[in-house]
C-alpha positions in Angstrom: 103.7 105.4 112.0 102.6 103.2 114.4 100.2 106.1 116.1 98.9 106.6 112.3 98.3 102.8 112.2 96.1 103.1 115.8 93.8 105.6 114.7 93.2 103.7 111.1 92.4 100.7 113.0 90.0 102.0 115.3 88.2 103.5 112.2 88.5 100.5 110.0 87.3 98.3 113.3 84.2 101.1 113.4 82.7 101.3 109.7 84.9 98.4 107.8 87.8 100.4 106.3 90.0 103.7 107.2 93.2 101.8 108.0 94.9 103.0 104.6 93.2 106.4 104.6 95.1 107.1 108.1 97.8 105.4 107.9 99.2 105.6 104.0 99.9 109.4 103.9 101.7 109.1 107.6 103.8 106.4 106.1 104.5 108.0 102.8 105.9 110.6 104.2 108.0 109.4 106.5 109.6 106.6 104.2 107.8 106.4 100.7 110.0 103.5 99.2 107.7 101.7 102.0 104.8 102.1 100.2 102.7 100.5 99.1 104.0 96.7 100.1 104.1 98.0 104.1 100.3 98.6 104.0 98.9 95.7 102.1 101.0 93.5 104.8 99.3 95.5 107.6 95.8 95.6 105.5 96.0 92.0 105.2 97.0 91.5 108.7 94.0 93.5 110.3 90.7 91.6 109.0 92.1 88.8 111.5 91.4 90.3 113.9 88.2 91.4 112.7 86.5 88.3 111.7 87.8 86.6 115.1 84.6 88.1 116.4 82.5 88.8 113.5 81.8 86.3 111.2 77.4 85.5 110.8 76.9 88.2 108.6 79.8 88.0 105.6 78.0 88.3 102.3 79.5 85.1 100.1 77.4 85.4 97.2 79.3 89.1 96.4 82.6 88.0 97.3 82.3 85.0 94.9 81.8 87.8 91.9 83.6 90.6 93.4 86.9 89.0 94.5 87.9 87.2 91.3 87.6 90.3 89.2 90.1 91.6 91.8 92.9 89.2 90.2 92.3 90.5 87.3 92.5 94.1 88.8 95.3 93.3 90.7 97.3 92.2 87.8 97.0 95.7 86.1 97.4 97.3 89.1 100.9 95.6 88.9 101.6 97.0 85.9 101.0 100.5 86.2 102.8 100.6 89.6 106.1 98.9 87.1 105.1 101.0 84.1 103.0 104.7 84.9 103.9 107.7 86.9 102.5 107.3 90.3 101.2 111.1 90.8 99.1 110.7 87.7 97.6 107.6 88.9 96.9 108.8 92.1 94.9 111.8 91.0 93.1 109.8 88.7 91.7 107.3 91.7 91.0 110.0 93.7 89.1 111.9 91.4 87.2 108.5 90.7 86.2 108.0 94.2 85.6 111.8 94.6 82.7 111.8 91.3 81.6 107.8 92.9 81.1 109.9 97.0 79.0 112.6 95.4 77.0 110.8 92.9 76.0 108.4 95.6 75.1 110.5 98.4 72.2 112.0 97.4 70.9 110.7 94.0 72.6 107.7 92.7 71.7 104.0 94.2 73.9 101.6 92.6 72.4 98.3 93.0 74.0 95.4 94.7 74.1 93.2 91.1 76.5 90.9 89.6 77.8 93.3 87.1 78.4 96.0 90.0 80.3 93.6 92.0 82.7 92.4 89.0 83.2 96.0 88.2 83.9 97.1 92.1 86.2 94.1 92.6 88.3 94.8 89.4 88.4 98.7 90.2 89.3 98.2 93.4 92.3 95.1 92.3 93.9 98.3 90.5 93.7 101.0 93.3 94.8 98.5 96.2 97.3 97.3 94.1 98.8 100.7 92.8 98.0 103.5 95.6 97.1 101.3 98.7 93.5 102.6 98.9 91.4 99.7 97.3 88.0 99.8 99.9 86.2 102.8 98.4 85.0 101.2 95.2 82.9 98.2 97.0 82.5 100.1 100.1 80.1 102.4 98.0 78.6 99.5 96.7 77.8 97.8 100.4 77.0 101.4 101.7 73.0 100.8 102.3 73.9 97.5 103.8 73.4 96.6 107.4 77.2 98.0 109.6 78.0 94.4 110.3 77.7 93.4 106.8 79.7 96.1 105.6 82.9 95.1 107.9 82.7 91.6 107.9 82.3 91.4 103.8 85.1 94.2 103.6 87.5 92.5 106.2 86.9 89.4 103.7 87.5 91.0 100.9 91.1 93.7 102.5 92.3 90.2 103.8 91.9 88.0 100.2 92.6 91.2 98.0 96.0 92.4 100.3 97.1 88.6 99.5 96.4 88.4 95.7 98.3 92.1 95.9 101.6 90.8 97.3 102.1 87.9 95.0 101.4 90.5 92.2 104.1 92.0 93.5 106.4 89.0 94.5 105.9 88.4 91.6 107.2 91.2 89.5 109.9 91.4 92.5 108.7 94.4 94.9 108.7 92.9 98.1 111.7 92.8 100.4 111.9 91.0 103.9 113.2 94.1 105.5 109.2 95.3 104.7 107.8 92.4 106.2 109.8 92.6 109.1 109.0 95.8 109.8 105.3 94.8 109.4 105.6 92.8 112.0 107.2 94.9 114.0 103.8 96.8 114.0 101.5 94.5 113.7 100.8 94.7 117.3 99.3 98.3 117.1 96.7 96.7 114.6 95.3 94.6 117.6 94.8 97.8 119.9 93.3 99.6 117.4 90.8 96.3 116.6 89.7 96.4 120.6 90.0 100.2 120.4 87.0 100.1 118.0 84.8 97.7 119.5 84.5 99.7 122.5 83.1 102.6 120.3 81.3 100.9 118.2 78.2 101.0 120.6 78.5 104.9 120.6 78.2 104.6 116.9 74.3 104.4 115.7 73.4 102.0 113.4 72.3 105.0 111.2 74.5 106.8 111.2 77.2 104.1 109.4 76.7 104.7 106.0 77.6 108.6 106.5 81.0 107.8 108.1 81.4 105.4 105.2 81.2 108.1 102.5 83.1 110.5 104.5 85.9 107.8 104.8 85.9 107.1 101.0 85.9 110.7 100.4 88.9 111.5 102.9 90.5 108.1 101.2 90.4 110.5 98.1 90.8 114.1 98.9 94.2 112.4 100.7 95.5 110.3 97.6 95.3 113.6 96.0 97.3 115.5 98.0 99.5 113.1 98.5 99.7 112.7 94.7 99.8 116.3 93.6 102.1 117.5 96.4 
């Protein structure tokens, strides 16, 4: 787990997310009644350490629409982890992101509007919530942004969403210390992976961001699949 959690923070401290895409199948397999409270302690953990460097270019004016449509997406994300069957909502978020990647990549622009931000924010309150992997829907939005907009805005938006996810689930009493604990436990790994990635960074052009973006949403998906389906 903990060399899952390295390589999803050196990803996620490259382009702004990949920490769940790594780390959540590693972790489902080895314990799945971890999942998904383990990761959204560690995703809300990580954007610490991202924003302790990076903090100019976080775009406010789309978290203000985009992260209180994730309450709202967070609370039904709360009830389908209590109330459906977790395979069938995993394929159905893959599949999502899956149509989203390859209607984006080539043809489709979705603009950077109100409306697309309430609708990424709530989307992504449901997936983070329910399967763990809630940065695909507004990373596609903040794709044709400038690479240090996309992380800092993300790391915003992991850190605030990961909270409003655990008191969903305090709420409806999912959490257990023995979790948390364990979170901490590993929390450290987070921080080499963070330093791990700003050392790469450089190697990384500017232009070549928003591909590693879509291919990171995409693996996000084609892995919630699997791991749903098998």
């Amino acid at each position: 787990m903990a060399l899952a959690l390295l390589a999803g923070a050196t990803v996620q401290s490259l382009v702004g997310l990949g920490l769940g895409l790594v780390s959540a199948p590693v972790i489902t397999l080895v314990e799945p009644r971890l999942m998904p409270e383990l990761m959204l302690w560690l995703a809300f953990a990580l954007p610490f350490l991202t924003l302790a460097n990076e903090r100019e270019d976080i775009d406010w004016h789309g978290l203000g629409w985009s992260l209180p449509s994730r309450i709202a997406g967070t609370a039904v994300g709360v009830v389908a982890v209590t109330t459906l069957e977790p395979r069938l909502l995993g394929v159905a978020v893959g599949a999502m992101v899956l149509v989203a990647v390859a209607l984006t990549w080539r043809t489709v622009v979705v603009p950077l509007t109100r409306t697309s931000l309430v609708v990424a924010g709530a989307v992504s309150g449901v997936t983070g919530t329910a399967t763990s992997i809630g940065g695909p829907p507004l990373a596609l939005l903040y794709q044709h942004q400038p690479p240090r907009t996309i992380r800092t805005t993300l790391a915003v938006y992991f850190m605030v969403g990961a909270a409003l996810s655990l008191a969903g689930l305090g709420l409806a009493g999912q959490l257990d210390l023995h979790t948390l604990l364990l979170a901490l436990l590993l929390a450290p790994v987070l921080g080499v992976g963070a330093v791990l990635g700003r050392v790469l960074r450089p190697r990384l052009p500017e232009a070549r961001v928003r591909a590693v973006v879509l291919v990171v949403c995409a693996s996000s998906a084609l892995v919630l699949l699997v791991r749903s389906l098998t």
